[in-house]
RODO-2510 file (C-alpha; in nm, 4 decimals, decimal comma):
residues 314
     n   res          X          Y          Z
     1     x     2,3991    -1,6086    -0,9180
     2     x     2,4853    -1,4555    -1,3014
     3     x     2,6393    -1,1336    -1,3062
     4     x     2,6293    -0,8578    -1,6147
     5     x     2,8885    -0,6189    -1,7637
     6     x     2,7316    -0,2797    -1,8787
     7     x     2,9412    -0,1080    -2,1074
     8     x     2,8842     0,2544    -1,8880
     9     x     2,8170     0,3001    -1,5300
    10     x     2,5356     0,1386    -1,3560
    11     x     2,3278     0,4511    -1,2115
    12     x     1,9647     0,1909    -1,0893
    13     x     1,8289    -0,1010    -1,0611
    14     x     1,4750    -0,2237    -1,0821
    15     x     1,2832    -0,5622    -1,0716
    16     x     0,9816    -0,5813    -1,2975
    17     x     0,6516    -0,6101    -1,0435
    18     x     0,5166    -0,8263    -1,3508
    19     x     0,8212    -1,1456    -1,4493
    20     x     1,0577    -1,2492    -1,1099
    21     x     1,3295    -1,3448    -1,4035
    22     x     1,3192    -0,9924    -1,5575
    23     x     1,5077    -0,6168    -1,4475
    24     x     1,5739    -0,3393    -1,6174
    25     x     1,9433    -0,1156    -1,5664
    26     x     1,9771     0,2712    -1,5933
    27     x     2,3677     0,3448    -1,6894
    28     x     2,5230     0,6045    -1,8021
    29     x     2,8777     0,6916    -1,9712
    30     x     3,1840     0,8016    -1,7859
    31     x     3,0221     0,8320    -1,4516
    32     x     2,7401     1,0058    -1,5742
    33     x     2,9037     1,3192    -1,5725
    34     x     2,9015     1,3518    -1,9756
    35     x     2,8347     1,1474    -2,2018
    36     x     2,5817     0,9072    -2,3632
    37     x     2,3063     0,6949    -2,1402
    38     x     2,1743     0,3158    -2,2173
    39     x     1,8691     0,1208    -2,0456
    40     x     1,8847    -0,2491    -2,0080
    41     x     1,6399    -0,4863    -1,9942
    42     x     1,7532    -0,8059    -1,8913
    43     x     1,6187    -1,1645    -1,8686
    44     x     1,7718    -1,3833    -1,5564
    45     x     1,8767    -1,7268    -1,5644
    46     x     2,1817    -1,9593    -1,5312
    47     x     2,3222    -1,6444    -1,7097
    48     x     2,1796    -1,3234    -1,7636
    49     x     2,1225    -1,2045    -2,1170
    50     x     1,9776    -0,8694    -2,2907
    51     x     1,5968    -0,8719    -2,3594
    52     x     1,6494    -0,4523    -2,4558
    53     x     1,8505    -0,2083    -2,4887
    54     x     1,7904     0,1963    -2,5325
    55     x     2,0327     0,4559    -2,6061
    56     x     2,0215     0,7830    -2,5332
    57     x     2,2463     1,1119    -2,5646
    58     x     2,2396     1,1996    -2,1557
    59     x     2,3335     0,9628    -1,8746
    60     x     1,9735     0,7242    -1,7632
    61     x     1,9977     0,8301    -1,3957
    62     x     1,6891     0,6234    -1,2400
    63     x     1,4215     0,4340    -1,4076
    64     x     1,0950     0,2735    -1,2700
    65     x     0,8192    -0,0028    -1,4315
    66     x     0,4331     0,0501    -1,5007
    67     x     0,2802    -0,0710    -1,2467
    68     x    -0,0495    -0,1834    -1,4801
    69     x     0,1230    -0,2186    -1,8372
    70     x     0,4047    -0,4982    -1,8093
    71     x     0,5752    -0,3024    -2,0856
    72     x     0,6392     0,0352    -1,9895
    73     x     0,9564     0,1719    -1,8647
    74     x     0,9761     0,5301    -1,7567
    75     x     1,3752     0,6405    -1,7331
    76     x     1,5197     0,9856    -1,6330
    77     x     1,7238     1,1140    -1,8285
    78     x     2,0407     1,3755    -1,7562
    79     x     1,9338     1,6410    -2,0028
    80     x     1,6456     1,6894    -1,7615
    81     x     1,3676     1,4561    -2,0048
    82     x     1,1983     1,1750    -1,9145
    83     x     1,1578     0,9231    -2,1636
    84     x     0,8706     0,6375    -2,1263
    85     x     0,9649     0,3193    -2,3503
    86     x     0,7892     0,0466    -2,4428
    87     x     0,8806    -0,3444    -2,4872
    88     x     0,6601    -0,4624    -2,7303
    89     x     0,6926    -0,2689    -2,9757
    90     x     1,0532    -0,2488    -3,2050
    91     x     1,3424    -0,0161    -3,1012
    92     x     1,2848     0,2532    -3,3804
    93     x     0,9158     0,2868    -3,2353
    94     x     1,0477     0,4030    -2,8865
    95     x     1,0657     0,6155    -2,6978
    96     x     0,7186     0,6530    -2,7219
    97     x     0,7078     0,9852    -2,5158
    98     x     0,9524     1,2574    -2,4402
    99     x     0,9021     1,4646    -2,1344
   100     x     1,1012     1,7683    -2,1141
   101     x     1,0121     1,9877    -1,8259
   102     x     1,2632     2,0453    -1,6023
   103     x     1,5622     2,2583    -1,6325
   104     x     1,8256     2,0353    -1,4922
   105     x     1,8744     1,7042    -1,4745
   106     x     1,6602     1,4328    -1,4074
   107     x     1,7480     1,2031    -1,0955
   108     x     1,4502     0,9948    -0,9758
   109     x     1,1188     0,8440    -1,0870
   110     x     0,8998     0,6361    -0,8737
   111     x     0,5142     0,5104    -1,0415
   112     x     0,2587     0,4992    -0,7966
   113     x     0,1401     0,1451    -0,7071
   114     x    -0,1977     0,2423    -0,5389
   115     x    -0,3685     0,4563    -0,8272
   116     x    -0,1205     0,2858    -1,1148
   117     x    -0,1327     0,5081    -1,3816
   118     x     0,0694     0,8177    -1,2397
   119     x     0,4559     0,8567    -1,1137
   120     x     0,6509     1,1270    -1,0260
   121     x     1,0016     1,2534    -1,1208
   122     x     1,2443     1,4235    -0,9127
   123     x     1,5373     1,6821    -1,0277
   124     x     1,7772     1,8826    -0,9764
   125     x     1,6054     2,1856    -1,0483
   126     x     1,4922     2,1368    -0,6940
   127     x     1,1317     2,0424    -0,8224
   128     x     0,9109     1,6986    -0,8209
   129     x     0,6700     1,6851    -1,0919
   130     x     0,3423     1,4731    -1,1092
   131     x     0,2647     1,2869    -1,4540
   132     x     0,0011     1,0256    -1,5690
   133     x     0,1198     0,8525    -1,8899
   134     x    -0,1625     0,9454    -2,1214
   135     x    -0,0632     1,3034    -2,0772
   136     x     0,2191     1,5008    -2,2511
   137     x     0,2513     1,7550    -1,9794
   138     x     0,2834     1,7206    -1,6356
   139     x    -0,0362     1,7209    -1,3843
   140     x     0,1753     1,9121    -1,1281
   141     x     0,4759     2,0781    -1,0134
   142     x     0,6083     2,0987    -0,6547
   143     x     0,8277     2,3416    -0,5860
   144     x     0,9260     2,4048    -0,2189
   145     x     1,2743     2,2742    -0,2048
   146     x     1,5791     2,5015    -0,1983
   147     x     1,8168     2,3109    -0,3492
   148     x     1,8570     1,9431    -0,5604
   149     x     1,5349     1,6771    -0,5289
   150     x     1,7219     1,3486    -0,5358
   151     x     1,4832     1,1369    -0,4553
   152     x     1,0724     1,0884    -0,4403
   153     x     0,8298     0,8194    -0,3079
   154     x     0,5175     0,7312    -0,3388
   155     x     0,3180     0,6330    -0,0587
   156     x     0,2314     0,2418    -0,0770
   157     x    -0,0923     0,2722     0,0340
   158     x    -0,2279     0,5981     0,0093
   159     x    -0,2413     0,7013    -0,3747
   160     x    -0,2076     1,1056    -0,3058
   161     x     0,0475     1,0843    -0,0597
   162     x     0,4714     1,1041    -0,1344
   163     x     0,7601     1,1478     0,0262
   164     x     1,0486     1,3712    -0,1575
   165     x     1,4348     1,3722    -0,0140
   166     x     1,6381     1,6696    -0,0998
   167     x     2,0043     1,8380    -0,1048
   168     x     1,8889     2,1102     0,1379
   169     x     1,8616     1,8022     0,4070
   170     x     1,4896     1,7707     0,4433
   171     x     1,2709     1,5425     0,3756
   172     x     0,9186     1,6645     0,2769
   173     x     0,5807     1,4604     0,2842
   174     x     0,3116     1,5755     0,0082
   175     x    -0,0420     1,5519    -0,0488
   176     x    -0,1044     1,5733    -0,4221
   177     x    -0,4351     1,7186    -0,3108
   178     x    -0,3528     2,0261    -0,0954
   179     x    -0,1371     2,3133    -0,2371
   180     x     0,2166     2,2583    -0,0226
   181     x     0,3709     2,0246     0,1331
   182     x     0,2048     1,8589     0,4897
   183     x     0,5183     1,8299     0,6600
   184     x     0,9218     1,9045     0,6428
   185     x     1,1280     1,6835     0,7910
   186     x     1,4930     1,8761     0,8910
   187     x     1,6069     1,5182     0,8892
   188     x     2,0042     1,5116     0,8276
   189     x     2,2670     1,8189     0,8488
   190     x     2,3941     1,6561     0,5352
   191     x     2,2472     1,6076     0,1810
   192     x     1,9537     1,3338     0,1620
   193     x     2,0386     1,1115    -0,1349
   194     x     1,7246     0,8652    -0,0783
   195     x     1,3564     0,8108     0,0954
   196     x     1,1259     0,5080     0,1008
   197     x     0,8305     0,4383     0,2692
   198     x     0,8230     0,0478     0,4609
   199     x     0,5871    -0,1590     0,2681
   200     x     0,3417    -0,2692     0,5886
   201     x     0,3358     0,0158     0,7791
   202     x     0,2012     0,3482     0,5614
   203     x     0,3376     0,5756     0,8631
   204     x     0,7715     0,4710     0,8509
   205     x     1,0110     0,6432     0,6442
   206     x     1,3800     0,5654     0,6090
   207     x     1,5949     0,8792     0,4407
   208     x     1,9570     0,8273     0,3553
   209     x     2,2166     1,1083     0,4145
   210     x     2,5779     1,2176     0,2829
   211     x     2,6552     1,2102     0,6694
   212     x     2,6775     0,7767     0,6022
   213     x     2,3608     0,7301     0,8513
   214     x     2,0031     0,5647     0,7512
   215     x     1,7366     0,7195     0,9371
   216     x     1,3489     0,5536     1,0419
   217     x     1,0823     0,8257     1,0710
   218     x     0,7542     0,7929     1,2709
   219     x     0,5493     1,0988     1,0782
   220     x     0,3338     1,0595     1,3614
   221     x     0,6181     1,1865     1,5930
   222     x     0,8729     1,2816     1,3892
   223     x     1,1096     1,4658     1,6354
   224     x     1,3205     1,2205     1,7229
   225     x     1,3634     0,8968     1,4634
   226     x     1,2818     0,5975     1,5513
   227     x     1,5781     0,4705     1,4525
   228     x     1,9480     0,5481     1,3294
   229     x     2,1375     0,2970     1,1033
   230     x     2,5438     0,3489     1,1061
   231     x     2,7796     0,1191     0,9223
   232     x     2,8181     0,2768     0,6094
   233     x     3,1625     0,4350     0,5862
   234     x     3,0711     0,7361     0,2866
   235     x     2,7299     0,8930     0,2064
   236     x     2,4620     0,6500     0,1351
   237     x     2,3256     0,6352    -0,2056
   238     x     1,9802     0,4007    -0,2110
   239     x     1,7904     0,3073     0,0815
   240     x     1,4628     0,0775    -0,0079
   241     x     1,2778    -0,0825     0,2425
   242     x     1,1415    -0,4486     0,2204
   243     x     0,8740    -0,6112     0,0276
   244     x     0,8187    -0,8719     0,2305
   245     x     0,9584    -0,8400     0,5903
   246     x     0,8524    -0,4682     0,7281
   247     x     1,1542    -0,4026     0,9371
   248     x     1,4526    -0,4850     0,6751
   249     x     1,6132    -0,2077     0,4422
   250     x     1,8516    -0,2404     0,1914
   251     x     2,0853     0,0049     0,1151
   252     x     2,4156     0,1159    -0,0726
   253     x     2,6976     0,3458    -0,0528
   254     x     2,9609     0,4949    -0,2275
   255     x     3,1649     0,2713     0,0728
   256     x     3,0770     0,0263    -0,2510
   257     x     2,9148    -0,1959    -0,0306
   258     x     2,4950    -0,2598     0,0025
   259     x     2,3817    -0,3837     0,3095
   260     x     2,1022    -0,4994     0,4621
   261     x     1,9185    -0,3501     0,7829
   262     x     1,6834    -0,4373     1,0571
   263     x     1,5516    -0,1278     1,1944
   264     x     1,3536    -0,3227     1,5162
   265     x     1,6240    -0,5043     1,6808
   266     x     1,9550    -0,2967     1,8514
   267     x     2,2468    -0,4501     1,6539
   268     x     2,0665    -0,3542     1,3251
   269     x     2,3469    -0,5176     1,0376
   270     x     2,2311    -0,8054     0,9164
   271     x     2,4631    -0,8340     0,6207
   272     x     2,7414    -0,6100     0,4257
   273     x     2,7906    -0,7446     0,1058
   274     x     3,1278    -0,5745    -0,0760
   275     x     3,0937    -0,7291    -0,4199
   276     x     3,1428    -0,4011    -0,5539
   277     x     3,4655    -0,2216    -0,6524
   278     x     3,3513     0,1123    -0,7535
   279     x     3,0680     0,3563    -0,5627
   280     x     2,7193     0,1355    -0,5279
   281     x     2,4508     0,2986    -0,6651
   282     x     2,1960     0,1305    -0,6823
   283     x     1,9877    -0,1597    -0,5144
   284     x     1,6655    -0,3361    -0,5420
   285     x     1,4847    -0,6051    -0,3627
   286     x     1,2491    -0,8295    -0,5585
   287     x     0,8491    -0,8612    -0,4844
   288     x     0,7967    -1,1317    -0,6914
   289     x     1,0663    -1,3269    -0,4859
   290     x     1,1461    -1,3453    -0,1705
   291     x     1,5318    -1,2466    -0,0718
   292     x     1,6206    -1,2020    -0,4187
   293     x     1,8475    -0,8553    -0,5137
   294     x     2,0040    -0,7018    -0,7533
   295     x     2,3333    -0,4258    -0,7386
   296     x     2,4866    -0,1878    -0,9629
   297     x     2,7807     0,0249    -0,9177
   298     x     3,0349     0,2656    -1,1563
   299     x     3,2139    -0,0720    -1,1955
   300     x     2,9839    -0,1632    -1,4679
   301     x     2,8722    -0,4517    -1,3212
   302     x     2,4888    -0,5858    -1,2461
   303     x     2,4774    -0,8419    -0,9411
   304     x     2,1537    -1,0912    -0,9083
   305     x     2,1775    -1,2716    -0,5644
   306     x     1,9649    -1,4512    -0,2868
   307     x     1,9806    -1,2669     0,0328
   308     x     2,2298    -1,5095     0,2053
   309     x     2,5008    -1,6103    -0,1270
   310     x     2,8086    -1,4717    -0,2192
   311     x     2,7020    -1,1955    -0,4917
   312     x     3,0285    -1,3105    -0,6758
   313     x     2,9304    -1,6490    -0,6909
   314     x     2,8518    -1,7774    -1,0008
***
């Protein structure tokens, strides 16, 4: 399956939930510590080739697609912005909003798939902040972590309810319509880099720690997990569940390996895939096609394979 050379570091990866041969690429210049960011959009087929590309002065640290215009990209940004662009219209014309709220840099962005016209950002001023599109400020902020908000999810069934994952190693569920949060989760002793929610059952949580372990919540009994996932030999950077099988997760490390995860059965590897040569940072499973992901690491490189294939293989 083709493979793509970004000229920075890859930093995400995301499908589009609208064209199975299209995904987008956050990157971001010398390892995103300083430096300039770009956003690919790329077009799959016997080789990959660039629909798009956006520049920006800060690293593009996450990105994630409308989920009712086929269009839209929303991207976070380093200098803290989020910046929402737009494929139909001509590069000078985007972006065509510029969100700048939060005081430190912007790491993750997640649009809500019930309700569709809202998504949330995550940052490292230890906030999560609610936006619709149509507005230029933010609906809401959240503020109860004490430290770095890596990571937030929306619910994928109920439209009010996400899921936030946070330096201070909890894991915090969220009702956008009550004033806190509805319940902390002291789920790692480590830093949690990552939380998704499984696609067929609206209860199951996987968070992903610095301590190399993938963890499966119950929020109905969250005091022990349901289960722990170790293989990874450094802190785990992604963790997505499924969109078609309910117990498989995906997930990659700065081991520079992604693997893939069945949480139900008791030897839970399925597959380590080590294409990568620099930290993996990012991972993505396709909905529009079944097996199909999609890597990217600091080695500059985007993979496209079918669950089963050698990554590498061209």
């Amino acid at each position: 399956m083709p493979v793509y050379k970004t000229p920075f570091n890859g930093y995400s990866v995301k499908f589009s939930p609208f064209y199975e041969n299209q995904l987008a690429v956050a990157t971001a210049q010398n390892f995103g510590i300083l430096g300039n960011g770009r956003l690919h959009v790329l077009q799959l087929g016997p080789t990959v080739t660039e629909r798009a590309s956006f520049d920006t002065a800060d690293g593009v640290y996450d990105l994630c697609w409308s989920e009712s215009h086929d269009s839209l990209i929303v991207a976070a940004i380093a200098d803290g912005s989020l910046k929402i662009y737009d494929l139909s219209l001509p590069p000078a014309a985007n972006p065509i909003r510029s969100l700048h709220e939060h005081a430190r840099e912007c790491h993750g962005v997640d649009f809500n798939t019930v309700r569709k016209d809202s998504f949330l950002s995550a940052s490292w001023d230890d906030t999560v902040k609610l936006w619709t599109v149509d507005r230029p400020a933010s609906v809401r902020t959240f503020k109860e972590h004490a430290y770095c908000v890596y990571s937030a999810a929306w619910n994928p069934r109920h439209a009010d309810v996400f899921a936030s994952a946070s330096g201070d190693c909890t894991a915090r569920i969220w009702d956008v319509r009550e004033p806190g949060s509805t319940m902390i989760l002291p789920a790692h002793e480590f830093e949690i880099l990552s939380c998704d929610w499984n696609k067929y059952d609206d209860c199951i949580i996987a968070t992903a720690s610095v301590d190399k372990s993938i963890k499966v919540w119950d929020v109905r009994n969250y005091r022990v997990p349901v289960a722990v996932l170790n293989g990874h030999g450094y802190a785990v950077r992604k963790v997505k569940f499924s969109p078609h099988r309910g117990s498989v997760i995906a997930s990659c490390s700065y081991d520079m390996t992604v693997c893939l995860w069945d949480y139900m059965v008791e030897d839970a590897l399925i597959t380590r895939y080590d294409h990568h040569t620099e930290f993996a940072v990012g991972v993505d499973m396709s909905v529009l096609v079944e097996g199909l992901l999609a890597s990217t690491g600091w080695d500059e490189l985007v993979y496209v394979w079918q669950h089963g294939t050698d990554p590498r293989a061209v």
